[in-house]
PDB file of N, CA, C and O in Angstrom:
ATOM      1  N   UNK A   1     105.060 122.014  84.236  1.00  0.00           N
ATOM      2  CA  UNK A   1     106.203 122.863  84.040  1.00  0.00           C
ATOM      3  C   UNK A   1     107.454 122.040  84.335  1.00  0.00           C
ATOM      4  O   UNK A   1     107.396 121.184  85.218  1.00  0.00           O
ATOM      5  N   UNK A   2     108.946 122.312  83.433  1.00  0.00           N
ATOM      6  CA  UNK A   2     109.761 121.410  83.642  1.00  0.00           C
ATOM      7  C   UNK A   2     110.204 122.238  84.914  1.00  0.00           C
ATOM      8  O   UNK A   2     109.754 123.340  85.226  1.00  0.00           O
ATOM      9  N   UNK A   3     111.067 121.586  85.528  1.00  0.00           N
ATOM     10  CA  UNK A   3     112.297 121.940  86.130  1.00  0.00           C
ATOM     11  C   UNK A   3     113.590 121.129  86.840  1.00  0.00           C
ATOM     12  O   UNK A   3     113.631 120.172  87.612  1.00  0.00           O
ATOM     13  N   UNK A   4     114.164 121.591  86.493  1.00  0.00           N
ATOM     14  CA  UNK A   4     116.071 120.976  87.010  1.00  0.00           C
ATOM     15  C   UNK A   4     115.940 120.991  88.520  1.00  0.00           C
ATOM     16  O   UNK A   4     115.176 121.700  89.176  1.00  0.00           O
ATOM     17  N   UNK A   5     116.894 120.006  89.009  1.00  0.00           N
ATOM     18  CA  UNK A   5     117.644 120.354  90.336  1.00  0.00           C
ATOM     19  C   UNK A   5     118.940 119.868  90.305  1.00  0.00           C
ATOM     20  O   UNK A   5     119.331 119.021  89.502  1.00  0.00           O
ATOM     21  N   UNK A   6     119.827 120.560  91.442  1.00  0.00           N
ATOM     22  CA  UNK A   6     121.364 120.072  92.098  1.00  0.00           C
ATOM     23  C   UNK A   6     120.925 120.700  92.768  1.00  0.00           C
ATOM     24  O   UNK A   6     120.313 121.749  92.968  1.00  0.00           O
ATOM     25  N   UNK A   7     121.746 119.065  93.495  1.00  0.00           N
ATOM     26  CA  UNK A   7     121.972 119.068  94.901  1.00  0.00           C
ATOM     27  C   UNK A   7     123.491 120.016  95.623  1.00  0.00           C
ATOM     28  O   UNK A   7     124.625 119.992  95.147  1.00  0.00           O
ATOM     29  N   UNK A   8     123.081 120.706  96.739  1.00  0.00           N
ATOM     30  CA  UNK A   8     124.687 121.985  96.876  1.00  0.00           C
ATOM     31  C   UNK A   8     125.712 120.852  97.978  1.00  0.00           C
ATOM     32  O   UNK A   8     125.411 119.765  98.472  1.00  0.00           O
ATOM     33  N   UNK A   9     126.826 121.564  98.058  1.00  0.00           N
ATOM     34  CA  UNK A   9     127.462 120.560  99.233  1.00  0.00           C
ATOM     35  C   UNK A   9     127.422 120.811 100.211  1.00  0.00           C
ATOM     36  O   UNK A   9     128.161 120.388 101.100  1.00  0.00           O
ATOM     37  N   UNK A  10     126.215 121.853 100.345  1.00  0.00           N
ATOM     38  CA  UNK A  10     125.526 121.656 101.794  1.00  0.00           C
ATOM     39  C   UNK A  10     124.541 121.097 102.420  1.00  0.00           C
ATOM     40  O   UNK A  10     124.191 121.232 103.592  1.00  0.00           O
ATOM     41  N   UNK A  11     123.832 120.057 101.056  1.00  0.00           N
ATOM     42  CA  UNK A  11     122.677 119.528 101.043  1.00  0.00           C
ATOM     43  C   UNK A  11     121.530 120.450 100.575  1.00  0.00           C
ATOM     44  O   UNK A  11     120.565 119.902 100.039  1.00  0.00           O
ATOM     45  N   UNK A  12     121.532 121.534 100.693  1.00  0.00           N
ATOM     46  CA  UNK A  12     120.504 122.105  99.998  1.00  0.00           C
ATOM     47  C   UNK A  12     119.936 122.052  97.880  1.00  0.00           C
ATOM     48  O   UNK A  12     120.758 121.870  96.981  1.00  0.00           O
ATOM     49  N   UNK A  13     118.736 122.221  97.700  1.00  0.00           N
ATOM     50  CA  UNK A  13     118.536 122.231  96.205  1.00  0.00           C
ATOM     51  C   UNK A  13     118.294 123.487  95.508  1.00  0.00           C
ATOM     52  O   UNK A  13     117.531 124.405  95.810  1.00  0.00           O
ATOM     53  N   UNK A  14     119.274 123.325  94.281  1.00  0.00           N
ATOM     54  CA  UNK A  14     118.621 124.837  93.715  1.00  0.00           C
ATOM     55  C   UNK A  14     118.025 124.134  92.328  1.00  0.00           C
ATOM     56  O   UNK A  14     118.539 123.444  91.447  1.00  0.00           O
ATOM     57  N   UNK A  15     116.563 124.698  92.593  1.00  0.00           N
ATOM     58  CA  UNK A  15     115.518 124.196  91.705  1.00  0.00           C
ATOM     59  C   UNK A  15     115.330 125.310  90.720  1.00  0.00           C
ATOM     60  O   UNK A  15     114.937 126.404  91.123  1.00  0.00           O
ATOM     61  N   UNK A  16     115.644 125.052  89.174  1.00  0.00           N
ATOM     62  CA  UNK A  16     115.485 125.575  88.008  1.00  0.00           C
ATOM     63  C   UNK A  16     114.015 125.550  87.388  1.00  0.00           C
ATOM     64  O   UNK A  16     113.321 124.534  87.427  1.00  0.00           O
ATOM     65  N   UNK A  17     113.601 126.739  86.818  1.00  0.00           N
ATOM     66  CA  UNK A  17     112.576 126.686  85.617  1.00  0.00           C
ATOM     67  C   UNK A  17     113.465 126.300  84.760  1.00  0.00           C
ATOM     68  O   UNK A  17     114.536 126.867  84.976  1.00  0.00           O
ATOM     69  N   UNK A  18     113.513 125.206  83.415  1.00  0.00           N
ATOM     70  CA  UNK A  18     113.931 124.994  82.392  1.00  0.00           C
ATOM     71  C   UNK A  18     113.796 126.427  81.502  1.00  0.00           C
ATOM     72  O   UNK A  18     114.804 127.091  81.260  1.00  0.00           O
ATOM     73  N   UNK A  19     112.391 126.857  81.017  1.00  0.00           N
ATOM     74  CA  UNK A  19     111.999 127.803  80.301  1.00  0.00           C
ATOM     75  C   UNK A  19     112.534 129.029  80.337  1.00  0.00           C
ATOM     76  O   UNK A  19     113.095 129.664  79.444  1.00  0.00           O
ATOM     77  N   UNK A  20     112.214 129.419  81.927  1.00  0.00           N
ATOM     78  CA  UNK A  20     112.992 130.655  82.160  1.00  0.00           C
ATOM     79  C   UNK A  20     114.258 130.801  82.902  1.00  0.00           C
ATOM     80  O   UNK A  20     114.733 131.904  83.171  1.00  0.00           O
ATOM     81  N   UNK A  21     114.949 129.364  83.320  1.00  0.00           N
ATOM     82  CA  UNK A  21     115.920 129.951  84.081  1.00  0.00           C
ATOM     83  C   UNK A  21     116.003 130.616  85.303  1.00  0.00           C
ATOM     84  O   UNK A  21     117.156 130.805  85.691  1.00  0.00           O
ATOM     85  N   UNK A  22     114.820 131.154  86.246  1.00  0.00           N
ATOM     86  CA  UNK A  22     114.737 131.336  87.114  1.00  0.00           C
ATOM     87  C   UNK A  22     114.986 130.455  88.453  1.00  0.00           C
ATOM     88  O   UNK A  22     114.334 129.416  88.555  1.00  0.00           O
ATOM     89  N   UNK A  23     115.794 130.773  89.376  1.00  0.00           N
ATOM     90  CA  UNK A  23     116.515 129.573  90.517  1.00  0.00           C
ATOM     91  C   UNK A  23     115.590 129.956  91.977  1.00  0.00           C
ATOM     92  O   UNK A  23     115.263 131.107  92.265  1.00  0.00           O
ATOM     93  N   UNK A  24     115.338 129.038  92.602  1.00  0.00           N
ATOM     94  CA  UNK A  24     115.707 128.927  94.087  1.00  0.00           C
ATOM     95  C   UNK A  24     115.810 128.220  94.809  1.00  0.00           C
ATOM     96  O   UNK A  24     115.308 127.128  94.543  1.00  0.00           O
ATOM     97  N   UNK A  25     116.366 128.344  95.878  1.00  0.00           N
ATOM     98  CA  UNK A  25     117.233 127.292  97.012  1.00  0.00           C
ATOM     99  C   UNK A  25     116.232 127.019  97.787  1.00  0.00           C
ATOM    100  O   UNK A  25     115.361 127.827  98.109  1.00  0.00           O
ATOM    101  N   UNK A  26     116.316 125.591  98.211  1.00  0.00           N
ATOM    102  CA  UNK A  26     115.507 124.875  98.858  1.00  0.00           C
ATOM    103  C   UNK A  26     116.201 123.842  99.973  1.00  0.00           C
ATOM    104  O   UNK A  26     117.240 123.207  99.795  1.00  0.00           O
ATOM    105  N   UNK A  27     115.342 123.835 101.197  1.00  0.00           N
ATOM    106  CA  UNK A  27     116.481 122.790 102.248  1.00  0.00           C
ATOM    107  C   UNK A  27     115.466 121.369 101.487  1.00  0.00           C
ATOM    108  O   UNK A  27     114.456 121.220 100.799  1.00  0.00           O
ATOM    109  N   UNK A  28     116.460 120.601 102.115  1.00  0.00           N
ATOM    110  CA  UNK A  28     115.915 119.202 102.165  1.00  0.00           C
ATOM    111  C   UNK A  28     114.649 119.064 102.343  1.00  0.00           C
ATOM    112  O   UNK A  28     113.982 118.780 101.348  1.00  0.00           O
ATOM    113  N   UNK A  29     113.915 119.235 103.749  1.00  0.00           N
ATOM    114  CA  UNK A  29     112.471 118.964 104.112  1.00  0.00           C
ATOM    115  C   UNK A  29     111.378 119.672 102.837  1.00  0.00           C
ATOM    116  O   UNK A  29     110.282 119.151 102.632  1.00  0.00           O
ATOM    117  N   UNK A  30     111.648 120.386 102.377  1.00  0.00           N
ATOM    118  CA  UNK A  30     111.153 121.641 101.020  1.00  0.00           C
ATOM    119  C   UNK A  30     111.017 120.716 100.044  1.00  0.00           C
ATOM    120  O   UNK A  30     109.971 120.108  99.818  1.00  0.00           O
ATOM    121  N   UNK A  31     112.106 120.578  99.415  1.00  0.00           N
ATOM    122  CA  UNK A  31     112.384 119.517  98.331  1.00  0.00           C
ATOM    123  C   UNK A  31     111.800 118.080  98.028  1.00  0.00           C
ATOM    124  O   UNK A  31     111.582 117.372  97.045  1.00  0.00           O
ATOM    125  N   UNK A  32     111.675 118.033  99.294  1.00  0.00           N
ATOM    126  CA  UNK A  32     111.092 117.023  99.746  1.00  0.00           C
ATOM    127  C   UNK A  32     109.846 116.607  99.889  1.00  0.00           C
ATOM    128  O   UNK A  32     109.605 115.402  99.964  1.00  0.00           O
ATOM    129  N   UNK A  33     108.812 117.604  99.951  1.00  0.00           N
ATOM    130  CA  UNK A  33     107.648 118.079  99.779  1.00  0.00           C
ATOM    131  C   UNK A  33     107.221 118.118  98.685  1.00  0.00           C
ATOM    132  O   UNK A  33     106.218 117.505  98.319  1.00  0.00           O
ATOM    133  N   UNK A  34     107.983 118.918  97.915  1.00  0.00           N
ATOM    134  CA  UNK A  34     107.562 119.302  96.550  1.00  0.00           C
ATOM    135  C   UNK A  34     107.728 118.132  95.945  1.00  0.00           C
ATOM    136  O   UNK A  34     106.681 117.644  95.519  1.00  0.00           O
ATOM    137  N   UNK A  35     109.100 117.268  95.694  1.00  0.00           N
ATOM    138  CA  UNK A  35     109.196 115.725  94.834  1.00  0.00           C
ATOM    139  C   UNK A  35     108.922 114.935  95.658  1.00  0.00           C
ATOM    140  O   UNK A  35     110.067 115.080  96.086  1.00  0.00           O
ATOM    141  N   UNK A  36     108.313 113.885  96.625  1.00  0.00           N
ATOM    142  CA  UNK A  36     108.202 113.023  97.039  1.00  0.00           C
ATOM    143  C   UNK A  36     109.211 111.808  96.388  1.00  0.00           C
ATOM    144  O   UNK A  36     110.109 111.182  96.952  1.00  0.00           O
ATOM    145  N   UNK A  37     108.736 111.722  95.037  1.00  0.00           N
ATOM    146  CA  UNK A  37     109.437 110.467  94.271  1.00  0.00           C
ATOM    147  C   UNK A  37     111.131 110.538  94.318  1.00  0.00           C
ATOM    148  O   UNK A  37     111.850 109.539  94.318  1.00  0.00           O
ATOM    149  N   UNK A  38     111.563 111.812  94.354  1.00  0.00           N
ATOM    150  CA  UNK A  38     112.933 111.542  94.026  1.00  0.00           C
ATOM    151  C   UNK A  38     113.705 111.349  95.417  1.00  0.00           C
ATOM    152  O   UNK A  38     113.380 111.800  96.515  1.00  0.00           O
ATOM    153  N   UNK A  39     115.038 110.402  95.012  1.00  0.00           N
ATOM    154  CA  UNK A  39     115.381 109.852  96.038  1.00  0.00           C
ATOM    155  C   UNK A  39     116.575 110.890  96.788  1.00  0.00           C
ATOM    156  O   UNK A  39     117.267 111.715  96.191  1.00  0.00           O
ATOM    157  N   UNK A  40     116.593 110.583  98.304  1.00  0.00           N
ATOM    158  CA  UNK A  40     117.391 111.530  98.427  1.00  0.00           C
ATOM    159  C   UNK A  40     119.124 111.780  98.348  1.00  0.00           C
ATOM    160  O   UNK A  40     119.813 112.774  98.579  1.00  0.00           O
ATOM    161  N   UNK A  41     119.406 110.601  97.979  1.00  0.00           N
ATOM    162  CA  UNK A  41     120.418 110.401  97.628  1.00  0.00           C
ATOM    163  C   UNK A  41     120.710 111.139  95.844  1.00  0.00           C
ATOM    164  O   UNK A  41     121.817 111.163  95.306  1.00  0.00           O
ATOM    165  N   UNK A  42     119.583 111.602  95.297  1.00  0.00           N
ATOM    166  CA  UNK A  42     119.884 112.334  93.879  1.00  0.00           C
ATOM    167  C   UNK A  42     120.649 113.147  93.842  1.00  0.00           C
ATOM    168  O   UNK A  42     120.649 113.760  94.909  1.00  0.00           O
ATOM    169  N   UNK A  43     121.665 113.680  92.844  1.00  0.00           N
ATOM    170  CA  UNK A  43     122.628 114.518  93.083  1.00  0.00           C
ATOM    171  C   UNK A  43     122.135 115.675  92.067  1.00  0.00           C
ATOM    172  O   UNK A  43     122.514 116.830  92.266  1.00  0.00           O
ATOM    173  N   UNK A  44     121.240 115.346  90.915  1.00  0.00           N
ATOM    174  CA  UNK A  44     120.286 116.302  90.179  1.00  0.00           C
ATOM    175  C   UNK A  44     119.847 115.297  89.420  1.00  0.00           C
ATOM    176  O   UNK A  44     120.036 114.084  89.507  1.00  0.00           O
ATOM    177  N   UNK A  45     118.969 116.230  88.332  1.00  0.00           N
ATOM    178  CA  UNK A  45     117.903 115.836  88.000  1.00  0.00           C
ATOM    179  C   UNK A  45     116.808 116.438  87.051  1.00  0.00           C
ATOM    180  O   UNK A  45     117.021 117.639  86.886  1.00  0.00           O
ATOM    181  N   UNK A  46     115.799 116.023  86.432  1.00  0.00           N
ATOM    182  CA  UNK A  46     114.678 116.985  85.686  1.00  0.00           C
ATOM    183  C   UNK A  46     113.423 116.533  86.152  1.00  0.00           C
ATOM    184  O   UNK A  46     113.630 115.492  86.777  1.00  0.00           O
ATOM    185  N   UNK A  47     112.040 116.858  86.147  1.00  0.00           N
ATOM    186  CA  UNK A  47     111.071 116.538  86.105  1.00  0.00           C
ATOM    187  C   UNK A  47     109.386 117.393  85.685  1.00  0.00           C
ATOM    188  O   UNK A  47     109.332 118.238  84.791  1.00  0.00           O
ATOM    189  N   UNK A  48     108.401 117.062  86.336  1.00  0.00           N
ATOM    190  CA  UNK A  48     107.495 118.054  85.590  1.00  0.00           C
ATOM    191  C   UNK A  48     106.722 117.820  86.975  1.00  0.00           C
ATOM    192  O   UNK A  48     106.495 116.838  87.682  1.00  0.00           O
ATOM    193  N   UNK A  49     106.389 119.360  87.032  1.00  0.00           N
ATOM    194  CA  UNK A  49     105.577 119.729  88.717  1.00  0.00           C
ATOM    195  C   UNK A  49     104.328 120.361  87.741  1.00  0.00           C
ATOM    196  O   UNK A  49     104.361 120.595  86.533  1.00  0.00           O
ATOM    197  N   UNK A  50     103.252 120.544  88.682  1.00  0.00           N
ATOM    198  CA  UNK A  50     102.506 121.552  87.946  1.00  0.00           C
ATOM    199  C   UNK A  50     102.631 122.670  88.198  1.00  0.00           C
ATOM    200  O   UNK A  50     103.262 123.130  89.150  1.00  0.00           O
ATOM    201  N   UNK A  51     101.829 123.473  87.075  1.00  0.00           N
ATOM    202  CA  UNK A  51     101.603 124.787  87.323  1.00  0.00           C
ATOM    203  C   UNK A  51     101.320 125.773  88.321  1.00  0.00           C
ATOM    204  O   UNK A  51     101.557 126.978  88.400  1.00  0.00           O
ATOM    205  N   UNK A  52     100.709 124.880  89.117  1.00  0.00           N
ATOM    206  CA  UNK A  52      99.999 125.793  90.546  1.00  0.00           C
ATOM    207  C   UNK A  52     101.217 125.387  91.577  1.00  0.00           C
ATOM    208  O   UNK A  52     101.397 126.213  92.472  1.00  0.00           O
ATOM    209  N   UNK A  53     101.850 124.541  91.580  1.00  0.00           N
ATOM    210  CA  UNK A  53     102.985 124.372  92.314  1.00  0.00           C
ATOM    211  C   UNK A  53     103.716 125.132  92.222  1.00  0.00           C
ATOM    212  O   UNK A  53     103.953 125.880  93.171  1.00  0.00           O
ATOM    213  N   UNK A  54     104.382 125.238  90.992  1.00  0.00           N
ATOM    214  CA  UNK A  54     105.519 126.165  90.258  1.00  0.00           C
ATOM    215  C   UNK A  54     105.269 127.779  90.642  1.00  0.00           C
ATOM    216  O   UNK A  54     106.242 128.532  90.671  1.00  0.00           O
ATOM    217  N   UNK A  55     104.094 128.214  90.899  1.00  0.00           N
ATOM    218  CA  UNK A  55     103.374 129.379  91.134  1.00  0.00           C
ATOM    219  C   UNK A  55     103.771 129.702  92.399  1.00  0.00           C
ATOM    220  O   UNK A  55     104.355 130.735  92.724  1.00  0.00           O
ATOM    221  N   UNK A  56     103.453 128.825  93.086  1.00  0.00           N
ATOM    222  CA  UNK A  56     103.967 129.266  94.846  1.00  0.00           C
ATOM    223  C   UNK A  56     104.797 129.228  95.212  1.00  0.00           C
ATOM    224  O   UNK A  56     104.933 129.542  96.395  1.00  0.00           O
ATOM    225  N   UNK A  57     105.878 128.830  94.455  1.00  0.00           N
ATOM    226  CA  UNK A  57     107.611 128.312  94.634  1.00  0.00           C
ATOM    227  C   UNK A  57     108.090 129.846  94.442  1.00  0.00           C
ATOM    228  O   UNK A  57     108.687 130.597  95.214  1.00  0.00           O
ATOM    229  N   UNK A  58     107.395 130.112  92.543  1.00  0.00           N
ATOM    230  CA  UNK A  58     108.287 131.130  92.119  1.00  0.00           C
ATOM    231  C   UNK A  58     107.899 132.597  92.019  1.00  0.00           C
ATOM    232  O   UNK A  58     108.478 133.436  91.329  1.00  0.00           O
ATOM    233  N   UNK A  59     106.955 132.771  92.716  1.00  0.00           N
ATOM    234  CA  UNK A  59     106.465 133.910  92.667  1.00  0.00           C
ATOM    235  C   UNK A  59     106.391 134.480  93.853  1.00  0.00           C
ATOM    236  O   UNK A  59     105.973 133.938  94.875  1.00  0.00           O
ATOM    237  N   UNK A  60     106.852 135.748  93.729  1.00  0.00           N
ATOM    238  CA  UNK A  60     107.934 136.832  94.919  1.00  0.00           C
ATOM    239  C   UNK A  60     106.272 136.924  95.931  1.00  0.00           C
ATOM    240  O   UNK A  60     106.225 137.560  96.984  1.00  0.00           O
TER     241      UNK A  60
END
């Protein structure tokens, strides 16, 4: 599954579904978890998580 991030100017991420547009905010240590690879100095971004990831993020 795709999804976007920006970075806020509080340091926090609000992580996008591409598809649907659905958002949520994430601290650092979170984000961090979920992308390993991206650096933390990124200010945004795209990439591809899986499905079962995307599931536990975005579902209430």
């Amino acid at each position: 599954m795709q999804i976007k991030y920006v970075k806020t100017v509080v340091g926090w991420y609000n992580v996008y579904i591409i598809k649907t547009g659905e958002v949520i905010n994430m601290n650092p240590e979170q984000f961090a978890a979920l992308c390993p690879n991206v650096s933390r100095k990124s200010r945004l971004g795209c990439l591809e998580i899986s499905v079962s990831k995307a599931e536990k993020l975005f579902v209430a």
